[in-house]
VEXROTI-847097 format. One line per field, with one value per residue (C-alpha): residue number from 0; residue in three letters; x, y, z. Coordinates in pm, whole numbers. Each point is the difference from the previous one (the first is absolute). Layout:
% VEXROTI-847097
i	NUM:...
aa	ALA:...
u	X:...
v	Y:...
w	Z:...
% end
This chain:
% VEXROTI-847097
i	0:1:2:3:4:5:6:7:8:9:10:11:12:13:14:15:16:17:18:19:20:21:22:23:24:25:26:27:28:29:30:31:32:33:34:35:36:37:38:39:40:41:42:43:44:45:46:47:48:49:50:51:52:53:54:55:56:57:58:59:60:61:62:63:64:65:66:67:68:69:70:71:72:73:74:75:76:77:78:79:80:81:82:83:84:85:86:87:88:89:90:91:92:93:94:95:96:97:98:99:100:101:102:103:104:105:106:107:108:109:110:111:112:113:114:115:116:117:118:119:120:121:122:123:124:125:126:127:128:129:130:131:132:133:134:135:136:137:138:139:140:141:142:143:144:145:146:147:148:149:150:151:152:153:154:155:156:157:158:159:160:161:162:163:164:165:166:167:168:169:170:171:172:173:174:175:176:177:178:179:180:181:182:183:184:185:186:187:188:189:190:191:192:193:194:195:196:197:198:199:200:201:202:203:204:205:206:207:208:209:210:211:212:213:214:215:216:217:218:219:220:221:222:223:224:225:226:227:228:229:230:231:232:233:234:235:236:237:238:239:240:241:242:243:244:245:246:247:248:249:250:251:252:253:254:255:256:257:258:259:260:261:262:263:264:265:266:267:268:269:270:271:272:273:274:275:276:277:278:279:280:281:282:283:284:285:286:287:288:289:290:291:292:293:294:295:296:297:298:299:300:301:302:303:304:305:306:307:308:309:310:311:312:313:314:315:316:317:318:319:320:321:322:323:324:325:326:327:328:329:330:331:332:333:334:335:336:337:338:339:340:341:342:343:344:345:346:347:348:349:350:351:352:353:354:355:356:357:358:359:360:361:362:363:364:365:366:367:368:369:370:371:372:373:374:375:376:377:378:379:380:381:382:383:384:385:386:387:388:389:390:391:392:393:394:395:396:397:398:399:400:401:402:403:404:405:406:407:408:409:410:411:412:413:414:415:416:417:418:419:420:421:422:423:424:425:426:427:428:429:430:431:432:433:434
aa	UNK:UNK:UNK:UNK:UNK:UNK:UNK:UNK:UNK:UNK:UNK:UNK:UNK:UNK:UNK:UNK:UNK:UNK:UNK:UNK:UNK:UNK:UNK:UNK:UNK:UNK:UNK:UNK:UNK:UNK:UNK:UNK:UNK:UNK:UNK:UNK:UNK:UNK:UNK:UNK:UNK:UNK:UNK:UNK:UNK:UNK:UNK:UNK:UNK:UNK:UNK:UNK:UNK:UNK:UNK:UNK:UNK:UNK:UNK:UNK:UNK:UNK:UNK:UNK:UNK:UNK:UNK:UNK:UNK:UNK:UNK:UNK:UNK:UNK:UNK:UNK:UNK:UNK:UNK:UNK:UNK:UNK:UNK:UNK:UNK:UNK:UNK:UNK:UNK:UNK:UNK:UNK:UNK:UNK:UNK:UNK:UNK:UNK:UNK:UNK:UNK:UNK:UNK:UNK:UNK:UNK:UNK:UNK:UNK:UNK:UNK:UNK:UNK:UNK:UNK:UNK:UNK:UNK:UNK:UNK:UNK:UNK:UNK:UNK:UNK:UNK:UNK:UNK:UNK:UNK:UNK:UNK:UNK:UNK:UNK:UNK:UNK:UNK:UNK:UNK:UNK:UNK:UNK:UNK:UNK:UNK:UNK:UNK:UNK:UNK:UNK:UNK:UNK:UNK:UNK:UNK:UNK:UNK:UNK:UNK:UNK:UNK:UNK:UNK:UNK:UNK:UNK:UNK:UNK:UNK:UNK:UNK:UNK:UNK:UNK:UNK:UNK:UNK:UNK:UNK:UNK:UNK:UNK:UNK:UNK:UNK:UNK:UNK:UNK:UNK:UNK:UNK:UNK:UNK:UNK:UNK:UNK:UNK:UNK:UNK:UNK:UNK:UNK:UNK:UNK:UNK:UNK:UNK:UNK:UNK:UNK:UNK:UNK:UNK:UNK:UNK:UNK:UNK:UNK:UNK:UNK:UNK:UNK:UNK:UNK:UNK:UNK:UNK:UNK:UNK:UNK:UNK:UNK:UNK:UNK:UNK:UNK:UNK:UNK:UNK:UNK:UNK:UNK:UNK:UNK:UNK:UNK:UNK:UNK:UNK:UNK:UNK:UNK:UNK:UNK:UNK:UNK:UNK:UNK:UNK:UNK:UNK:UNK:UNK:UNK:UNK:UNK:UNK:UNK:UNK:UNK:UNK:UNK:UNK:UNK:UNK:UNK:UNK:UNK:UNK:UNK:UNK:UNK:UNK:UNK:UNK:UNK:UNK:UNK:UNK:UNK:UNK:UNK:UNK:UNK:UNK:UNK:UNK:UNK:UNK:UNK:UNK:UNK:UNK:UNK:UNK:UNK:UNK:UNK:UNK:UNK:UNK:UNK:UNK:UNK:UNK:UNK:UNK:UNK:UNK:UNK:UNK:UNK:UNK:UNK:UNK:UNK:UNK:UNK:UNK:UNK:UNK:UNK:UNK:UNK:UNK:UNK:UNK:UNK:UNK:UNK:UNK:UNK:UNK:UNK:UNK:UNK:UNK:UNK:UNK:UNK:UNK:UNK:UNK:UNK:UNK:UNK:UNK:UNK:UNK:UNK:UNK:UNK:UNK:UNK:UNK:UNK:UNK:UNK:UNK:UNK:UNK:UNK:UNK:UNK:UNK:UNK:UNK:UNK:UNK:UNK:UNK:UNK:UNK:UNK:UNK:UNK:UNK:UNK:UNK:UNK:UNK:UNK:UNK:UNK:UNK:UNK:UNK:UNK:UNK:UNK:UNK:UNK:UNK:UNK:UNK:UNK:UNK:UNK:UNK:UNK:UNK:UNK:UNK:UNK:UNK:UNK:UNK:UNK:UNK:UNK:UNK:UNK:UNK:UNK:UNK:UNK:UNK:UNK:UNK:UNK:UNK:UNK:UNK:UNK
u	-2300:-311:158:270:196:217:308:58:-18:315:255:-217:115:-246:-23:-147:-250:327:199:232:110:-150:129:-83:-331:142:-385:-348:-238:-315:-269:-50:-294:-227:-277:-17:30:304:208:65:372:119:271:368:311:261:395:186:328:224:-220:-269:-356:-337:-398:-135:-362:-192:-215:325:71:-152:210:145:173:267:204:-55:-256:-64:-165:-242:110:12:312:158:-8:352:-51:115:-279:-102:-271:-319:-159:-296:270:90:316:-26:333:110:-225:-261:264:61:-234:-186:-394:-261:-154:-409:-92:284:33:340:331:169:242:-67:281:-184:-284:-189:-199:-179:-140:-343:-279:-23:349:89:267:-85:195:-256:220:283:217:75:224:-179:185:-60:68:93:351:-157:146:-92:-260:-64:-124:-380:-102:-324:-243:34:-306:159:259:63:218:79:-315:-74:-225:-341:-47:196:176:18:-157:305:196:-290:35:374:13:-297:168:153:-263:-193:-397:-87:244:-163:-266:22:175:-253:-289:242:-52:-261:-267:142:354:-132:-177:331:203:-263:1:365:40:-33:-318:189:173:-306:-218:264:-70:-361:2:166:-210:-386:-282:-126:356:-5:-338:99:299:-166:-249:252:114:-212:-151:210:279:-202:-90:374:138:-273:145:366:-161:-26:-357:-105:135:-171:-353:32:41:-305:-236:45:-82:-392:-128:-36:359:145:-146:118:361:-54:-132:347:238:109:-239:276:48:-308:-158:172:-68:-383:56:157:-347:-225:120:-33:325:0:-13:308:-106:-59:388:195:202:-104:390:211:240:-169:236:-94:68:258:217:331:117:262:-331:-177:312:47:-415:71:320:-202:47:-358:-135:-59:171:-269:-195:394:-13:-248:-53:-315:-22:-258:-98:-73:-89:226:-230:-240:-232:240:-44:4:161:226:237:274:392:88:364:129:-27:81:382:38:-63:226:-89:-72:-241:-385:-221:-262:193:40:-347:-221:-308:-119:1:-403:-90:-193:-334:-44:-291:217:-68:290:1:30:267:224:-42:92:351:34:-65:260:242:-18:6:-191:-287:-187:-391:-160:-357:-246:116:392:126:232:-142:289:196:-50:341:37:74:-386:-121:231:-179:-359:100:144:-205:-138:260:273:223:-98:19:301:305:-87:131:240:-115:-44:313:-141:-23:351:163:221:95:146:401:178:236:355:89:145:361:195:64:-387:-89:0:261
v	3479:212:61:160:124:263:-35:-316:195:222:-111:-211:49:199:-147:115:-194:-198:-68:269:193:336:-16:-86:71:265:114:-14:314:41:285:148:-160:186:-183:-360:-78:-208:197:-41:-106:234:-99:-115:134:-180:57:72:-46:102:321:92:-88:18:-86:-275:11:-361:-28:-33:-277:-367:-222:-55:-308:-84:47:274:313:-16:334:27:111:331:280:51:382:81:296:-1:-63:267:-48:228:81:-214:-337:-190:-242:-347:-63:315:172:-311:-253:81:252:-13:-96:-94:-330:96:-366:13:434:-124:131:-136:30:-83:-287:-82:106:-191:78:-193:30:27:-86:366:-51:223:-61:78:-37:-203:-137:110:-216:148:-56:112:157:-156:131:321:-43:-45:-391:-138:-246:-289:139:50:35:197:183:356:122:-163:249:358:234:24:172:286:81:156:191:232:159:297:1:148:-375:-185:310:3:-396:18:273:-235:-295:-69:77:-330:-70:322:-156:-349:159:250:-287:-157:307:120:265:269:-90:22:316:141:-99:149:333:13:-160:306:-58:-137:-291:-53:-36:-297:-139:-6:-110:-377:-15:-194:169:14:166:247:82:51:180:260:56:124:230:325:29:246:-166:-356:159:110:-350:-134:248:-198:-324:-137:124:-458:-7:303:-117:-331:152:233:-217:-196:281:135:210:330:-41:-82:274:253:-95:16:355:74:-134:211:-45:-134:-256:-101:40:-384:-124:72:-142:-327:-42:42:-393:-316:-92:-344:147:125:374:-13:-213:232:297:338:99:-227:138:139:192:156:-154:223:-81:-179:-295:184:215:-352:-157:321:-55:-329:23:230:-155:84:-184:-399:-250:-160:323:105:-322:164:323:141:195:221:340:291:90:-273:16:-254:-33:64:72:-297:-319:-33:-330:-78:-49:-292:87:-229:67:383:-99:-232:335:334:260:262:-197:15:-154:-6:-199:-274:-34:-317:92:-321:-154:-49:257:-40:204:182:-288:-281:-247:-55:-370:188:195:-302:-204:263:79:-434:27:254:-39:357:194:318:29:366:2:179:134:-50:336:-136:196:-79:-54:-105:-296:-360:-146:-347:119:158:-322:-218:267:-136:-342:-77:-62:350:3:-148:293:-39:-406:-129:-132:-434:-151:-314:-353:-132:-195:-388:-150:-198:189:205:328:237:-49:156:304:16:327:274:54:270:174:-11:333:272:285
w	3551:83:353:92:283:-112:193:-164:-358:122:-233:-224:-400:-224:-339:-341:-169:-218:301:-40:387:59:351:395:245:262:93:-58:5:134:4:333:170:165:258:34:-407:-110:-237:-301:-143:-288:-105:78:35:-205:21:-334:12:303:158:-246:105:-230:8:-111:-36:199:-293:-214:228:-171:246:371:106:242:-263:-211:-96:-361:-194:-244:-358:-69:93:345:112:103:172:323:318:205:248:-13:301:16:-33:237:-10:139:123:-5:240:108:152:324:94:313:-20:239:3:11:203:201:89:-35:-140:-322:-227:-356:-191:-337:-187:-240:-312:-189:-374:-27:-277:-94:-106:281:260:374:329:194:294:228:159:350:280:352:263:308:339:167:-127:-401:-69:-264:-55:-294:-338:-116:-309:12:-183:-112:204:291:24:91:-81:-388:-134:-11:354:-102:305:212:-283:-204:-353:-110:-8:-240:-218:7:-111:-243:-209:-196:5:-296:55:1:266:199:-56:121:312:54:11:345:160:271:-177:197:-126:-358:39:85:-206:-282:183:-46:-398:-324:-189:-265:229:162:-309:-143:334:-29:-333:180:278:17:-47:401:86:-312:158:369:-108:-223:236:281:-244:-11:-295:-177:30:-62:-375:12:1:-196:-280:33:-39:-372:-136:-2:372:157:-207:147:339:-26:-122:293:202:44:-298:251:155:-391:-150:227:-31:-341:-5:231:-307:-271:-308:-237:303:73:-346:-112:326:-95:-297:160:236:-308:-79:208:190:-192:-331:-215:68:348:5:-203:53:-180:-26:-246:-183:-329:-283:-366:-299:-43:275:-25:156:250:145:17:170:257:121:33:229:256:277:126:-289:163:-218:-112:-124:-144:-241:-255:-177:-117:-319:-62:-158:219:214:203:352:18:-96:-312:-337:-280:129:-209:108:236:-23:280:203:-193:-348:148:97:-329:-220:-70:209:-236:-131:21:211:-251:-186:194:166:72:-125:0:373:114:196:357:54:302:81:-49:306:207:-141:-342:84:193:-356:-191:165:6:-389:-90:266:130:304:-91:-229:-170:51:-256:-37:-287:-159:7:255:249:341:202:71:205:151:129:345:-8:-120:250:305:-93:-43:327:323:130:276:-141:120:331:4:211:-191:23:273:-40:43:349:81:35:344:37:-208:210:77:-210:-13:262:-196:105:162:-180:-70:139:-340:-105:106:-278:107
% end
């Protein structure tokens, strides 16, 4: 099935990928919506045994029926569920609560939910099946099933309330989930919520937005505290950003960042934006020849480090800032956690993968990572020294459509004249709501 309601999961068996019983659907998760976009499903919450209840992640989920949900391969995380603030849960905390139907200005009370599975693999919860309450004395009237936008109640309202609630539930949100929420929100609403996020939150923020809210935002900033952020933002991130901007306006937030800052972001702007130098990052992780494996293995466990620039290691003799002394090879994560930690990593380099010049079109540089199955890459100037690094996501960024973070999630197909309404969901059982 690619739609759902999730009452009807409640009590459904979760199955591995060989059949075997993992347990039963007691909830489903949701992000915490916030304006008139449909949320998106996390995850589930699956019973184990007689009281213990875990996560289960939707893109682990390859199946619904009426039957069954089956999992994708791959191990189950037993650790026991325990909701963050920006989640939601569907029957838990959804299922019965009073909304307001927008056509109608009436009351309702909400008896299903249903997501459905979308081409971007996501899960969203698209339509809510709703009971009105009609009359002074609130009876009941027949079930609805309507569209998300249609009713009121469950987001979070984007006027008449304190800043202090978005920043309380996006303290746990990943940026790009900021992000997308940020982009449903009025421009004074986002201008808050700025003035109240650390540089550092703020510039991870950025870094997911499009390029004509990056702008808007960094402009209400004053400009010391613009160069600030711009300082937290990866050195490829913060030169994409200002060379969007006008040369006067770039230049003087340049002149605000520390030199060591803003020195690689010059570097960056020196190179077309479609090129491997103007794509790469000017801070991979770079070691000695002399370094062991356990020093390579600690840089690469950082968890600052992106896992895509944390799956190679560049070797090269000092100094190790680039531009760096002699290129010397690099040591994939791989081959470091098949090898003794005392050992080397000049022993164990790859000094012969083709290396990408800092001119190398962006069609170079997509055919290259194709060719050798990789997901970061070392550019390398005509003296052999180490310029930086390209990683897929970089590539991925100037591949897609301009405004592909700003592009609605697609809708689903129009339901075909004749062919009915959605089915009616049975109302919720007693026991349904989470204690």
């Amino acid at each position: 099935m690619t739609r759902v309601f999730v009452a009807r999961m409640v009590g459904l068996p979760v199955l591995g990928p060989d059949g075997e019983r993992i347990g039963r659907v007691r909830d489903a998760v949701c992000a915490v919506s916030v304006g008139p976009r449909p949320p998106r499903v996390l995850g589930l919450v699956v019973g184990v045994g007689s009281r213990r209840r875990i996560f289960v992640p939707m893109l682990r989920v390859t199946a619904v029926d009426a039957n069954a949900v089956t999992l994708a391969t791959g191990q189950v995380n037993l650790r026991a569920f325990a909701q963050r603030p920006n989640e939601v849960l569907v029957v838990g905390e959804m299922l019965d609560a009073r909304v307001r139907v927008v056509d109608h200005d009436a009351d309702a009370v909400v008896v299903d939910v249903l997501m459905e599975h979308q081409r971007s693999r996501d899960w969203l919860v698209t339509r809510l099946a709703v009971r009105e309450l009609v009359g002074r004395l609130g009876r009941r009237g027949p079930v609805q099933v309507l569209p998300w936008a249609a009713v009121s109640g469950l987001s979070l309202s984007e006027e008449g309330q304190g800043t202090e609630q978005l920043l309380a539930t996006f303290e746990d949100m990943r940026p790009a989930d900021i992000a997308h929420a940020l982009m449903d929100l009025p421009q004074r609403r986002r201008h808050d919520v700025a003035d109240g996020l650390g540089d550092d939150r703020l510039a991870d923020v950025l870094e997911e937005l499009p390029s004509a809210q990056q702008q808007d935002l960094l402009r209400h900033l004053s400009t010391e505290r613009a160069a600030d952020v711009l300082e937290e933002m990866d050195p490829d991130d913060a030169a994409d950003l200002l060379a969007d901007l006008p040369g006067a306006e770039s230049e003087e937030l340049l002149g605000l960042m520390e030199p060591e800052d803003s020195e690689s972001v010059r570097r960056l702007l020196t190179y077309s934006s479609d090129t491997a130098g103007g794509l790469m990052t000017p801070e991979p992780i770079v070691l000695a020849p002399g370094a062991t494996i356990a020093e390579a293995l600690a840089h690469v466990r950082n968890p600052d480090i992106t896992p895509a620039l944390a799956s190679m290691v560049f070797v090269c003799r000092p100094p190790s800032a680039t531009p760096t002394g002699r290129y010397l090879g690099c040591v994939h994560a791989q081959r470091l956690l098949r090898e003794a930690p005392s050992e080397l990593v000049a022993g164990v380099l790859d000094s012969e993968l083709t290396r990408l010049g800092p001119e190398a079109s962006l069609a170079e540089v997509t055919r290259y990572f194709a060719t050798y199955n990789l997901v970061c890459g070392p550019v390398i100037d005509e003296g052999g020294h180490l310029l930086g690094a390209v990683t897929v996501d970089d590539v991925l960024d100037h591949l897609l459509p301009e405004d592909w973070r700003s592009q609605p999630d697609p809708e689903p197909p129009a339901r075909p004249p004749g062919a009915g309404a959605a089915p009616t969901p049975p109302a919720p059982t007693p026991g349904g709501r989470r204690a």
